[in-house]
DSSP file (Angstrom, degrees, kcal/mol; ACC not computed):
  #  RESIDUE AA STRUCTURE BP1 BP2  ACC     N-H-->O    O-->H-N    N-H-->O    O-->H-N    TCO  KAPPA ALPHA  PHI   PSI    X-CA   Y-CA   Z-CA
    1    1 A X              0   0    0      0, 0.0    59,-0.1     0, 0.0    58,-0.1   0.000 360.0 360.0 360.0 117.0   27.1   -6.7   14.4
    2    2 A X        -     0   0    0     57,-0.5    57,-0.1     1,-0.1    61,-0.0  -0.098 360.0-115.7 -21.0 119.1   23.6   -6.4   12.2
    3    3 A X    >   -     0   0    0      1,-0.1     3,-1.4     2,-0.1    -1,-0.1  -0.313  25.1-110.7 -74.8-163.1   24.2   -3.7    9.6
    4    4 A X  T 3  S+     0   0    0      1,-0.3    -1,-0.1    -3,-0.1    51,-0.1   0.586 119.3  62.9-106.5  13.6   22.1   -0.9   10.1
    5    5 A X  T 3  S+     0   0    0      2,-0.1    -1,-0.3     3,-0.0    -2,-0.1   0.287  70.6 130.8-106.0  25.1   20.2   -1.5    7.2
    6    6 A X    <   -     0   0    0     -3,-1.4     2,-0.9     1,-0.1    53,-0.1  -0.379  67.4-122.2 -41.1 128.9   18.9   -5.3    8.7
    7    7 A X        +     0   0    0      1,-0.1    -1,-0.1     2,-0.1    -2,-0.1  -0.885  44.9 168.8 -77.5 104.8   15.0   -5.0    8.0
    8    8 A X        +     0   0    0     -2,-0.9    12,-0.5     2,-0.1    -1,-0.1   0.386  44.8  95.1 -81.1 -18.8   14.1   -5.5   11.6
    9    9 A X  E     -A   19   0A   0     10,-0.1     2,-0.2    71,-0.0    10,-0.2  -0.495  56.9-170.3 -78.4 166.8   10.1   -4.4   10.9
   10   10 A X  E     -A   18   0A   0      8,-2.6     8,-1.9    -2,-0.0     2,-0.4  -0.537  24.8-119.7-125.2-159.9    7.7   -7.7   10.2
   11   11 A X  E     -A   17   0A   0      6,-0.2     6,-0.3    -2,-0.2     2,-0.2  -0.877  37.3-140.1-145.2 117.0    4.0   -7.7    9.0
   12   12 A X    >   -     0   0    0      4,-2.1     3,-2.4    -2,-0.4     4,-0.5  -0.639  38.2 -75.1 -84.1 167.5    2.0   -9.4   11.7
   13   13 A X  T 3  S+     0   0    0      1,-0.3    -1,-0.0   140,-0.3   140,-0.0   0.505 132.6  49.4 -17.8 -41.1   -0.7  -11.7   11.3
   14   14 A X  T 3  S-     0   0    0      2,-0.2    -1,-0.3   129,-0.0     3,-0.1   0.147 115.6-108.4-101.4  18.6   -3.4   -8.5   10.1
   15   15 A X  S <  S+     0   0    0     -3,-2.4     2,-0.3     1,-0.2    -2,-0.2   0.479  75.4 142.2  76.9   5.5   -0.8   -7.1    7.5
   16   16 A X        -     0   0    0     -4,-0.5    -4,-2.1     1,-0.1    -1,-0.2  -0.708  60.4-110.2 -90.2 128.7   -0.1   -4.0    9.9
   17   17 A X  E     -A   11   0A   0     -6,-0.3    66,-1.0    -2,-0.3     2,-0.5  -0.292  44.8-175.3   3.7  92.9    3.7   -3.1    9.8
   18   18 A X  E     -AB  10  82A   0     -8,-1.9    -8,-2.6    64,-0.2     2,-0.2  -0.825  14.9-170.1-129.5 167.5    5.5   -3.9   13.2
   19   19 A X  E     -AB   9  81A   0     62,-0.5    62,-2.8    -2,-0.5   -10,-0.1  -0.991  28.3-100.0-157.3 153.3    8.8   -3.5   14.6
   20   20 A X  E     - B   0  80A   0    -12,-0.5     2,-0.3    -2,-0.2    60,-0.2  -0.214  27.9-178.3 -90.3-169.4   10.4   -4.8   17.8
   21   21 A X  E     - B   0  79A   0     58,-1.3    58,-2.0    37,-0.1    32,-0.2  -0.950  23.5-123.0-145.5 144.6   10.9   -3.3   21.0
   22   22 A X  E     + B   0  78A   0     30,-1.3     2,-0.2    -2,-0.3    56,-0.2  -0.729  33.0 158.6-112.1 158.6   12.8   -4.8   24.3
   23   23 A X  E     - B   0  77A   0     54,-1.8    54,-3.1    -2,-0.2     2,-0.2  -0.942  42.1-106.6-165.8 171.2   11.2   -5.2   27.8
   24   24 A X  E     - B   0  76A   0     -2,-0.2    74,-0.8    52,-0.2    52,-0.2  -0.693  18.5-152.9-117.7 168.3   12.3   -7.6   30.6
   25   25 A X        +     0   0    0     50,-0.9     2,-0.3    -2,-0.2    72,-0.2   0.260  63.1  57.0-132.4   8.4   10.2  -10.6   31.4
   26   26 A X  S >  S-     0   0    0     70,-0.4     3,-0.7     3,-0.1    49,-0.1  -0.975  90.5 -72.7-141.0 144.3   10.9  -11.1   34.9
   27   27 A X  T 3  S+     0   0    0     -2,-0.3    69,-0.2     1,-0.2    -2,-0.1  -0.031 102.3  51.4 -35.4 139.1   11.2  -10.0   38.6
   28   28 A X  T 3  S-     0   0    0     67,-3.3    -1,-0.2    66,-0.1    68,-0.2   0.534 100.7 -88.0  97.2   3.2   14.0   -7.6   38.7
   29   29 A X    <   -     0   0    0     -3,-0.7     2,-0.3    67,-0.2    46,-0.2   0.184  51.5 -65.5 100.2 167.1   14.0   -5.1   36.4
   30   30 A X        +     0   0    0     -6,-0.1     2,-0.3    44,-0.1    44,-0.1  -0.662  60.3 163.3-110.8 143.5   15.3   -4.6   32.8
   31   31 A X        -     0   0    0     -2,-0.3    40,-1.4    38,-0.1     2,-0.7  -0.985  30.7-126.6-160.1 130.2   19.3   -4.8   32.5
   32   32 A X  B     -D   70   0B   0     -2,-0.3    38,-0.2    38,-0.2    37,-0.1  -0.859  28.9-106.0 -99.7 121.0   21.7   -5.2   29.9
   33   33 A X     >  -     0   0    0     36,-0.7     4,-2.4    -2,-0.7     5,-0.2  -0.051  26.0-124.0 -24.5 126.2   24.5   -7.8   29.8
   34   34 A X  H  > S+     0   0    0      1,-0.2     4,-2.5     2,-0.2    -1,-0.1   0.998 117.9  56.4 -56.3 -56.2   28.5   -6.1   30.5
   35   35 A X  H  4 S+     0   0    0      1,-0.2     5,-0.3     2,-0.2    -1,-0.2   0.872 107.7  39.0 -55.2 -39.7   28.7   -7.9   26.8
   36   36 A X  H >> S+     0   0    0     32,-0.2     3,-3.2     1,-0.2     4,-1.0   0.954 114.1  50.4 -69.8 -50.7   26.1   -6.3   25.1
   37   37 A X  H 3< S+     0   0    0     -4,-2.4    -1,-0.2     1,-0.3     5,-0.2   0.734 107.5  59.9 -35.7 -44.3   26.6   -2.7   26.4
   38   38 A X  T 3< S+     0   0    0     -4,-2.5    -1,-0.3     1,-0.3    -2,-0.2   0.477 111.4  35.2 -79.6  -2.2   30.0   -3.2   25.5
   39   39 A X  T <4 S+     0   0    0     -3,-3.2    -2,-0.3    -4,-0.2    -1,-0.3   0.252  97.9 102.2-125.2  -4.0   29.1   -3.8   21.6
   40   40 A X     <  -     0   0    0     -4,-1.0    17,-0.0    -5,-0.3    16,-0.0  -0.647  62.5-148.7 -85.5 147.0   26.0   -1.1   21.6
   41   41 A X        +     0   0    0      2,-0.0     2,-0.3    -2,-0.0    -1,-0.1  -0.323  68.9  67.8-113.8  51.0   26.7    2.3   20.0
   42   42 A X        -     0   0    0     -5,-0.2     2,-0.6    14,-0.0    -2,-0.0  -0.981  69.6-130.8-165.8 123.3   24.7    4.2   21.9
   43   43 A X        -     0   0    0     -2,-0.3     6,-0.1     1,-0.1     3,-0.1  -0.759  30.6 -98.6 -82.5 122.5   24.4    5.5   25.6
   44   44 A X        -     0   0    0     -2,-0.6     6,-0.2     4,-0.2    -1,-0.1  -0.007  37.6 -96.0 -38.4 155.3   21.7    5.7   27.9
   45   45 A X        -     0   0    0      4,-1.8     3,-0.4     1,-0.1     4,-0.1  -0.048  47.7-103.6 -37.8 144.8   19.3    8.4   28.8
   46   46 A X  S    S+     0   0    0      1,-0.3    -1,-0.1     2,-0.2    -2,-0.1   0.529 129.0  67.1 -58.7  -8.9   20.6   10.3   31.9
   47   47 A X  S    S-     0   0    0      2,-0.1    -1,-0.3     3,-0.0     3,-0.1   0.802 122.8-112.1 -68.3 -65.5   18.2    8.6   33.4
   48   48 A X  S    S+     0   0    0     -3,-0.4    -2,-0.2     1,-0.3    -4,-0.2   0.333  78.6 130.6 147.7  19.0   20.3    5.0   32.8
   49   49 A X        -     0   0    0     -6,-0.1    -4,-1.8    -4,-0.1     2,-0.3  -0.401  47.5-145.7 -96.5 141.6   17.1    4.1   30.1
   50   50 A X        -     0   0    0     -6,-0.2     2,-0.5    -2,-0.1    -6,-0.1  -0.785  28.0 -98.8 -97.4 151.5   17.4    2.8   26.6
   51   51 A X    >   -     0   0    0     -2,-0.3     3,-1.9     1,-0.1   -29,-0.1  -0.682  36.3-148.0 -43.5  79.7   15.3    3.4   23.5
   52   52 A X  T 3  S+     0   0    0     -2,-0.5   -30,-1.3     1,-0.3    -1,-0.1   0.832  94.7  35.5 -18.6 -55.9   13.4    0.3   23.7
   53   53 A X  T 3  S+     0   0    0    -32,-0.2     2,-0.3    33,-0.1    -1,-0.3   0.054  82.9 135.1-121.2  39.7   13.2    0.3   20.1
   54   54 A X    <>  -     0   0    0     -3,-1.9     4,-1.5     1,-0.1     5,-0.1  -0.541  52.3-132.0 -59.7 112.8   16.5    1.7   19.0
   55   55 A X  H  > S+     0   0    0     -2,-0.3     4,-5.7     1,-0.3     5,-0.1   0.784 106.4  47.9 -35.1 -56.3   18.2   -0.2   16.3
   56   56 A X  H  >>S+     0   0    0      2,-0.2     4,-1.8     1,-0.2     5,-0.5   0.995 106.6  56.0 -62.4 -63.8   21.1   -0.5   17.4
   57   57 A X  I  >>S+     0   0    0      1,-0.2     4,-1.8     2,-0.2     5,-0.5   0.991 118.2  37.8 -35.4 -40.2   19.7   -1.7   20.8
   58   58 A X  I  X5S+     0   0    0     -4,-1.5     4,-3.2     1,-0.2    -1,-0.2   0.991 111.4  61.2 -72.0 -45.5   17.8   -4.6   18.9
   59   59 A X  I  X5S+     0   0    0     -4,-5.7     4,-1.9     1,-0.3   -57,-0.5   0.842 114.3  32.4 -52.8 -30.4   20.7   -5.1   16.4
   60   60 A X  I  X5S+     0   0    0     -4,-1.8     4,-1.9     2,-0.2    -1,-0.3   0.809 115.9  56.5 -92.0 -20.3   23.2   -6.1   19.4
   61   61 A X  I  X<S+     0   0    0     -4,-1.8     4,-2.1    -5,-0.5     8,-0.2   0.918 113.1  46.0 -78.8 -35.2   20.3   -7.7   21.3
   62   62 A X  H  <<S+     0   0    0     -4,-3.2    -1,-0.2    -5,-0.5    -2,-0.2   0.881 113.8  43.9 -67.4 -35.6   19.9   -9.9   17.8
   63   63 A X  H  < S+     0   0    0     -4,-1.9    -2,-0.2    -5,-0.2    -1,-0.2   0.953 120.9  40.0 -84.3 -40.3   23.5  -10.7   17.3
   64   64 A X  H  < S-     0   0    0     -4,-1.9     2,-0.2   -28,-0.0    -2,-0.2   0.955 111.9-128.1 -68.2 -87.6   24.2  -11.8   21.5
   65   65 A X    >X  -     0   0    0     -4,-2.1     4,-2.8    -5,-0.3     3,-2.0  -0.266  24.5 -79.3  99.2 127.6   20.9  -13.4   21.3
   66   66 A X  T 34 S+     0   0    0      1,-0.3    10,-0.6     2,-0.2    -4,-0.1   0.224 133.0  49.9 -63.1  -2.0   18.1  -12.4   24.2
   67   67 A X  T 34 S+     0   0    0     -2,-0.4    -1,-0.3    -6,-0.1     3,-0.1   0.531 112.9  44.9-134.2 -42.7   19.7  -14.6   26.8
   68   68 A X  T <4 S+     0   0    0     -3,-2.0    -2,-0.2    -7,-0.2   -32,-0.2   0.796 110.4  54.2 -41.3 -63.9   23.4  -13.2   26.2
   69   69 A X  S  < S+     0   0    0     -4,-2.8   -36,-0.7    -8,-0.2     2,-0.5   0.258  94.3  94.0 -89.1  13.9   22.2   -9.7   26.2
   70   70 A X  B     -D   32   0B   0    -38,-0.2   -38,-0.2     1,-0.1    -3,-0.1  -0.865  69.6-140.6-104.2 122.5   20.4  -10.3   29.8
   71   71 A X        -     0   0    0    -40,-1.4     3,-0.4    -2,-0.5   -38,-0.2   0.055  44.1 -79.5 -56.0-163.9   22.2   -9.5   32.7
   72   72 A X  S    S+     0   0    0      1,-0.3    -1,-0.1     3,-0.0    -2,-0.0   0.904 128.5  35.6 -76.9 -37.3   21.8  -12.0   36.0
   73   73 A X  S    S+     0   0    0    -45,-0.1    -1,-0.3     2,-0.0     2,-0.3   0.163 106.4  89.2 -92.0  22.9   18.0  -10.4   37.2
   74   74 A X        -     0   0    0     -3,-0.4     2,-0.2   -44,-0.1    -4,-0.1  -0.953  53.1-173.3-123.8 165.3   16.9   -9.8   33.9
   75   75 A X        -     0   0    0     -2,-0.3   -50,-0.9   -46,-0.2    -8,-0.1  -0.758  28.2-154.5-139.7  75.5   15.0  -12.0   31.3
   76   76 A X  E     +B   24   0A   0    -10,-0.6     2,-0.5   -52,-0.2   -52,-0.2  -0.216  16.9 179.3 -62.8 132.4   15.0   -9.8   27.9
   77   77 A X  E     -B   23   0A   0    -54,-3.1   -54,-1.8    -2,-0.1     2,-0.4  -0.990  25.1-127.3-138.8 142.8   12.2  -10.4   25.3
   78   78 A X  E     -B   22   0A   0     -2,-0.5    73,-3.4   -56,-0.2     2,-0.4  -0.629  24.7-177.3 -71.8 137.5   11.3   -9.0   22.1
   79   79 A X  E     -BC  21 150A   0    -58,-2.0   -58,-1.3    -2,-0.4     2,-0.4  -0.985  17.6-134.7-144.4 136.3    7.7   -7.6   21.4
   80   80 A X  E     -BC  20 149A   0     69,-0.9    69,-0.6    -2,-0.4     2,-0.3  -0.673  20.4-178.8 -76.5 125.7    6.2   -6.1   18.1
   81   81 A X  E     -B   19   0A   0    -62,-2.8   -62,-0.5    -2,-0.4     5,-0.2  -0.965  41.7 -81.3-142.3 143.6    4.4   -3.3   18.0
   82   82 A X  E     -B   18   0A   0     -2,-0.3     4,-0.3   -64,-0.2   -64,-0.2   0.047  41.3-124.8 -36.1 172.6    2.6   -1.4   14.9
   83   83 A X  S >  S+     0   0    0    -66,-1.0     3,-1.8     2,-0.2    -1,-0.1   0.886 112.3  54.5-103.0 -61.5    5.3    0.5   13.3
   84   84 A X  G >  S+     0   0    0      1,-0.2     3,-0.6   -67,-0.2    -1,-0.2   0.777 105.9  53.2 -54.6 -33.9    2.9    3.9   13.7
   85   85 A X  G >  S+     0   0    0      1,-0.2     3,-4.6     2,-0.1    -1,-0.2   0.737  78.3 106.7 -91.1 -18.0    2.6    3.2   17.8
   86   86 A X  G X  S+     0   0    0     -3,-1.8     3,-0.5    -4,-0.3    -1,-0.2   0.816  93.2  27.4 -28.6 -39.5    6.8    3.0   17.8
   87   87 A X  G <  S+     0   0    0     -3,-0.6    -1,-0.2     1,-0.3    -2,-0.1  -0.049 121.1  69.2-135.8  24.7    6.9    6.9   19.8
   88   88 A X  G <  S+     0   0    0     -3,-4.6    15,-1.4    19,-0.0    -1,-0.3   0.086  73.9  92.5-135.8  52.3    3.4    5.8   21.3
   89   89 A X    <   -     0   0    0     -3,-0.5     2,-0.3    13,-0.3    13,-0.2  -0.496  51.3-154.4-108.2 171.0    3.9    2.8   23.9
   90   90 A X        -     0   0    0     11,-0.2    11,-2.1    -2,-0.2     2,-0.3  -0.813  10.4-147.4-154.5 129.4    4.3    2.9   27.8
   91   91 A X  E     -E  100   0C   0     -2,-0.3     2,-0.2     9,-0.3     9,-0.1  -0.606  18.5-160.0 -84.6 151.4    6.0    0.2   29.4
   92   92 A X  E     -E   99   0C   0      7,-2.1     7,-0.5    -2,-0.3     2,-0.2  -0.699   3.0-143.3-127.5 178.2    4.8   -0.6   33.0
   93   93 A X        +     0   0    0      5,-0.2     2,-0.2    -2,-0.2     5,-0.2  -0.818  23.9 177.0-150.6 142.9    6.2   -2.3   35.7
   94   94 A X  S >  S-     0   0    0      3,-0.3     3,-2.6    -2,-0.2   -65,-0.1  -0.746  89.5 -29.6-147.5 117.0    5.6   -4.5   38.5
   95   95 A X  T 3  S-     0   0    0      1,-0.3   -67,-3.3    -2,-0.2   -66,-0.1   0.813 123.2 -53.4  49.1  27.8    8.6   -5.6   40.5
   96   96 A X  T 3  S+     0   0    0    -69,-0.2     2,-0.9   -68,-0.2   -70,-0.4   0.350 111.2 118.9  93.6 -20.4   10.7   -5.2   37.3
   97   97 A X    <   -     0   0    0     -3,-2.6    -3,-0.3   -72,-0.2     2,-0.2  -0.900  52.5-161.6-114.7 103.0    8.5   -7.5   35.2
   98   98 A X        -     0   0    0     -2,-0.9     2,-0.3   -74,-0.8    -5,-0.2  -0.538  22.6-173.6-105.1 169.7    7.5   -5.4   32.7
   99   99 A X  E     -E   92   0C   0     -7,-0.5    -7,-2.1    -2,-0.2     2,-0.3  -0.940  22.6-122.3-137.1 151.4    4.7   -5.3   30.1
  100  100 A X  E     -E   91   0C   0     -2,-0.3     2,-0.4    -9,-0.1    -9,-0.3  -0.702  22.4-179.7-107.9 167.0    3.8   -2.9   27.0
  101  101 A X        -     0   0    0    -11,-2.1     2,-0.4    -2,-0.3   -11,-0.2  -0.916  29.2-122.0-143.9 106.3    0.4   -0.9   26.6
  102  102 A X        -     0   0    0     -2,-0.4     2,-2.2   -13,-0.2   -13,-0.3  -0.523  11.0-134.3 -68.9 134.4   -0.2    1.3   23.5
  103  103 A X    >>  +     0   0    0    -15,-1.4     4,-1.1    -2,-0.4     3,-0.8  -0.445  35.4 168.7-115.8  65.2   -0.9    5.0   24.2
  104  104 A X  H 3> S+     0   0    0     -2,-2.2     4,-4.0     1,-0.2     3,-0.3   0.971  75.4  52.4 -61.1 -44.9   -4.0    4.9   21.5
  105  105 A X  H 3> S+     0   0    0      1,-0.3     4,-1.2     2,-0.2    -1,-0.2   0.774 104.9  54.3 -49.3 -27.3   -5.1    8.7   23.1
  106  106 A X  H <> S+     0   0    0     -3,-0.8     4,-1.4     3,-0.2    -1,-0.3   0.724 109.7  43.2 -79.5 -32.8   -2.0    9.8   22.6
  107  107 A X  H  X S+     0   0    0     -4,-1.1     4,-2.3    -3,-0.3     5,-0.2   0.960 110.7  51.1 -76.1 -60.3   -1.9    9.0   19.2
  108  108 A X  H >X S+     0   0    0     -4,-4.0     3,-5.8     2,-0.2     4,-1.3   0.878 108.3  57.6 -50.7 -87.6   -5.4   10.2   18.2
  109  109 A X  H 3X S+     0   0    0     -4,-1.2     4,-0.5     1,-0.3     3,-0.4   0.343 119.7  32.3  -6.3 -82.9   -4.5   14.0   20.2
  110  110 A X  H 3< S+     0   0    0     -4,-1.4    -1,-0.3     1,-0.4    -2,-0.2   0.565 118.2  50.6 -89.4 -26.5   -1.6   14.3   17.8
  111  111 A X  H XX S+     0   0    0     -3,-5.8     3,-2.1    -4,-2.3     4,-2.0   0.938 119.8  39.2 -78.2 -48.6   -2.9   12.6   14.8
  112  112 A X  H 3< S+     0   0    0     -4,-1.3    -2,-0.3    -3,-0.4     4,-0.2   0.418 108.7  56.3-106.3  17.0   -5.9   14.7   15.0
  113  113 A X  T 3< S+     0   0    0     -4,-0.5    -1,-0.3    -5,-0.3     4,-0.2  -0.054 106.2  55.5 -96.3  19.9   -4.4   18.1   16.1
  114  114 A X  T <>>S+     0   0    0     -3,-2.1     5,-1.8    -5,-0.3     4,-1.7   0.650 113.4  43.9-100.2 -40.6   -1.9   17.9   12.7
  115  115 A X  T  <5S+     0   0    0     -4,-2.0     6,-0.2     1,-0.3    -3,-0.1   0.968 116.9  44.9 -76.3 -25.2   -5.3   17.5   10.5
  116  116 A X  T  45S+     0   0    0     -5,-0.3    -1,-0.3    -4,-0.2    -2,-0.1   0.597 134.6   7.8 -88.9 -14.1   -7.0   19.9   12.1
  117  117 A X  T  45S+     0   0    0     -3,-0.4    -2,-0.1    -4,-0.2    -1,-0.1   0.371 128.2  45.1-136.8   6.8   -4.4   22.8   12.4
  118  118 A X  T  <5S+     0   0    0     -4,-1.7    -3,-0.2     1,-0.1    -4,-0.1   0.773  94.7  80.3-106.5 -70.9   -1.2   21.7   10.2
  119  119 A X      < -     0   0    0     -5,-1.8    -1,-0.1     1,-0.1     7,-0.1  -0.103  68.2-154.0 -75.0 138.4   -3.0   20.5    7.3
  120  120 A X        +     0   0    0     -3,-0.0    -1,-0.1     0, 0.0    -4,-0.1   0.182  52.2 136.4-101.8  22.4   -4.0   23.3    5.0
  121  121 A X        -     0   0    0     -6,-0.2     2,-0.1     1,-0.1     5,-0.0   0.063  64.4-103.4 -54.7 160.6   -7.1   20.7    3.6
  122  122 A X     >  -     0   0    0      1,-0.1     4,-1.4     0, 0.0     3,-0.2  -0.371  48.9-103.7 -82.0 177.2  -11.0   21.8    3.0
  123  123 A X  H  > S+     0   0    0      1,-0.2     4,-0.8     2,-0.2    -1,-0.1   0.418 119.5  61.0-102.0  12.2  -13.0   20.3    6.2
  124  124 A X  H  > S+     0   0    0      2,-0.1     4,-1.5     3,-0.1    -1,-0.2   0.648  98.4  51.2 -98.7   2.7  -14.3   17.7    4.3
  125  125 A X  H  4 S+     0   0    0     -3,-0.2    -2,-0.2     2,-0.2     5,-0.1   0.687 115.8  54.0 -89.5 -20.7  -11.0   16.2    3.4
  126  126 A X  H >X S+     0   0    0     -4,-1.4     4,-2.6     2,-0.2     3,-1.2   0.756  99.8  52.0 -32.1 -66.3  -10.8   16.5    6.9
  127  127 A X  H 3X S+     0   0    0     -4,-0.8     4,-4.8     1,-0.3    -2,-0.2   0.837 106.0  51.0 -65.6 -35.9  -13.2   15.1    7.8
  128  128 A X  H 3< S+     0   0    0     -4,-1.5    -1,-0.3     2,-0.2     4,-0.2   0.602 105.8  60.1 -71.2   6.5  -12.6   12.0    5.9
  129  129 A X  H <> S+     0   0    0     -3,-1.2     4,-2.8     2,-0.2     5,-0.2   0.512 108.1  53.9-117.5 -38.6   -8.8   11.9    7.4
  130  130 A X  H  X S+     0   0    0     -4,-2.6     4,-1.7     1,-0.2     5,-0.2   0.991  98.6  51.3 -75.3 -36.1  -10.5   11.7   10.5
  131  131 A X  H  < S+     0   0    0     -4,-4.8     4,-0.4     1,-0.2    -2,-0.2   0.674 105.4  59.8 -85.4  17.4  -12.5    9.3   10.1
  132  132 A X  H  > S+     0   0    0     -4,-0.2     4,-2.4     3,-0.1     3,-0.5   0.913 104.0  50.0 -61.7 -53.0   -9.6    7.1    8.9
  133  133 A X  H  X S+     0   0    0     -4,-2.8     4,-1.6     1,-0.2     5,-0.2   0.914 114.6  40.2 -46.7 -60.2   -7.6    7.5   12.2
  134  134 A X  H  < S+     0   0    0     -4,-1.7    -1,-0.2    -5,-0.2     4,-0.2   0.564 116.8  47.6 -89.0  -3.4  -10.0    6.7   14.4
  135  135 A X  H >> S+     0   0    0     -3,-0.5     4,-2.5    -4,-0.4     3,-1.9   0.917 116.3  52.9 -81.7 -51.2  -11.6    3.7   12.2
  136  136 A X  H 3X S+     0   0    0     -4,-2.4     4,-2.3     1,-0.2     5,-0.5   0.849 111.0  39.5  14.5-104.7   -8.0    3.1   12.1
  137  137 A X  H 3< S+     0   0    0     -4,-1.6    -1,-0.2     2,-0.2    -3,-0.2   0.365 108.0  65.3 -31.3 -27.5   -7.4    3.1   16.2
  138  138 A X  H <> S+     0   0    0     -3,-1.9     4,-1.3    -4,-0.2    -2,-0.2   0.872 108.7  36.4-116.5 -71.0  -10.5    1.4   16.5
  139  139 A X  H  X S+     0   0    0     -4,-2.5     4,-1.8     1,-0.3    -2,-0.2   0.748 115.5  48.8 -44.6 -40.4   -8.9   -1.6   14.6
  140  140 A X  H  X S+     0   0    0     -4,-2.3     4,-0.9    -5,-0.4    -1,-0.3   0.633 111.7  54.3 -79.1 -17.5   -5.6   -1.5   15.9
  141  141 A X  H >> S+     0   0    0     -5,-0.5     3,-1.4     2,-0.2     4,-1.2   0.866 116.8  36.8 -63.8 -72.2   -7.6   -1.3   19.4
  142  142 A X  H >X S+     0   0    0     -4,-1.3     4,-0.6     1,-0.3     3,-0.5   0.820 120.2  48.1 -67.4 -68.8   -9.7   -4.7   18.5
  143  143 A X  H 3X S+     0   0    0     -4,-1.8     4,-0.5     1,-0.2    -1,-0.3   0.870 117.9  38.5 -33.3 -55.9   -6.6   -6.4   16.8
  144  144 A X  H << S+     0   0    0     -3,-1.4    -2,-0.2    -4,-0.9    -1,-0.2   0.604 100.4  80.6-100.1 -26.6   -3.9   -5.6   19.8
  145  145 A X  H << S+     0   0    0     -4,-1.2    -1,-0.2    -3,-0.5    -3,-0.1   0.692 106.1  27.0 -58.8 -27.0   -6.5   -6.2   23.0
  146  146 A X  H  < S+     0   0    0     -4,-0.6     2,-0.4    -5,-0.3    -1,-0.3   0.745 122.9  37.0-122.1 -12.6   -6.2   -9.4   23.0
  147  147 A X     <  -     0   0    0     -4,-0.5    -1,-0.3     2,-0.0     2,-0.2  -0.974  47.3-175.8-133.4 155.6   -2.7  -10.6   21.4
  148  148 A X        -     0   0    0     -2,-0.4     2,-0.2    -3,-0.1   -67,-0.1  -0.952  32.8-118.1-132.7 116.0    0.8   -9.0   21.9
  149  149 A X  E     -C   80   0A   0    -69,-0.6   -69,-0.9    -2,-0.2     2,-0.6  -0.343  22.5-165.3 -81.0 152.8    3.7  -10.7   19.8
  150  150 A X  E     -C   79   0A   0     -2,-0.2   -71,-0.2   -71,-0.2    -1,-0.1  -0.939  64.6 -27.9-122.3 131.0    6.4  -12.1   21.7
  151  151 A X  S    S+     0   0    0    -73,-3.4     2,-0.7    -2,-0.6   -71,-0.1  -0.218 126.0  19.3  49.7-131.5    9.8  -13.0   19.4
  152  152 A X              0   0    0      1,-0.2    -2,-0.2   -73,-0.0    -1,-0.0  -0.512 360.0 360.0-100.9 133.1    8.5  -13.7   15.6
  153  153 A X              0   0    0     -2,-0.7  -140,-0.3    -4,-0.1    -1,-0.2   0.478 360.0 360.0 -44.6 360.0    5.4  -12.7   14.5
């Protein structure tokens, strides 16, 4: 097993911080290998869900290898995503074969209800912290639209 201080984040191609995440790559839905489950230190959600991007999940997925750590219907892949979008993705689905889409709204809302009622700033320091996010957001939009990494960056 990976200790649990493996640097698993990368820097992709536009210097942003990224770290992976797992998603299945084929009809039939996302599924862990009896071997892998049996080395993970961690239980599913009550739901039967993993943390996508749960250390441990990635650590055991790294040491079995993506092909090991797939059950018989599933086809496990790694994808990077900025390090800041980690607790802002949604995986979809079609028939099991899923794909990831970052939740940029979701992000702004929260990033820009902390400057605006947590942070105890004048409103022009404010204002500049806004427009950082969303020039920010705006970049990560333009960058991410068109490429998603799959395995190493």
């Amino acid at each position: 097993m990976l200790s649990k201080t493996t640097e698993i984040q990368k820097v992709d191609r536009f210097g942003n911080r990224i770290s992976p995440l797992l998603i299945n790559k084929c009809y039939g839905g996302f599924s862990l290998s009896e071997e892998a489950k049996s080395l993970l230190q961690i239980e599913p959600d009550e739901y039967g869900e993993y943390v996508r991007h749960d250390e441990n999940l990635i650590s055991t997925v790294l040491e079995l290898g993506l092909d090991k750590s797939s059950e018989s219907w599933s086809k496990l892949a790694m994808v990077y995503v900025p390090e800041e979008f980690l607790n802002y993705y949604l995986i979809t689905e079609y028939d099991g074969c899923e794909s990831v889409n970052l939740d940029y709204t979701k992000y702004l809302m929260e990033k820009l209800d902390l400057i605006l009622h947590v942070d105890k700033k004048d409103n022009e320091e404010k204002l500049l912290q806004i427009n950082y996010i969303y020039s920010y957001v705006k970049k990560i939009q333009q960058e991410w639209s068109h490429f998603m990494m799959f395995s190493d960056p």
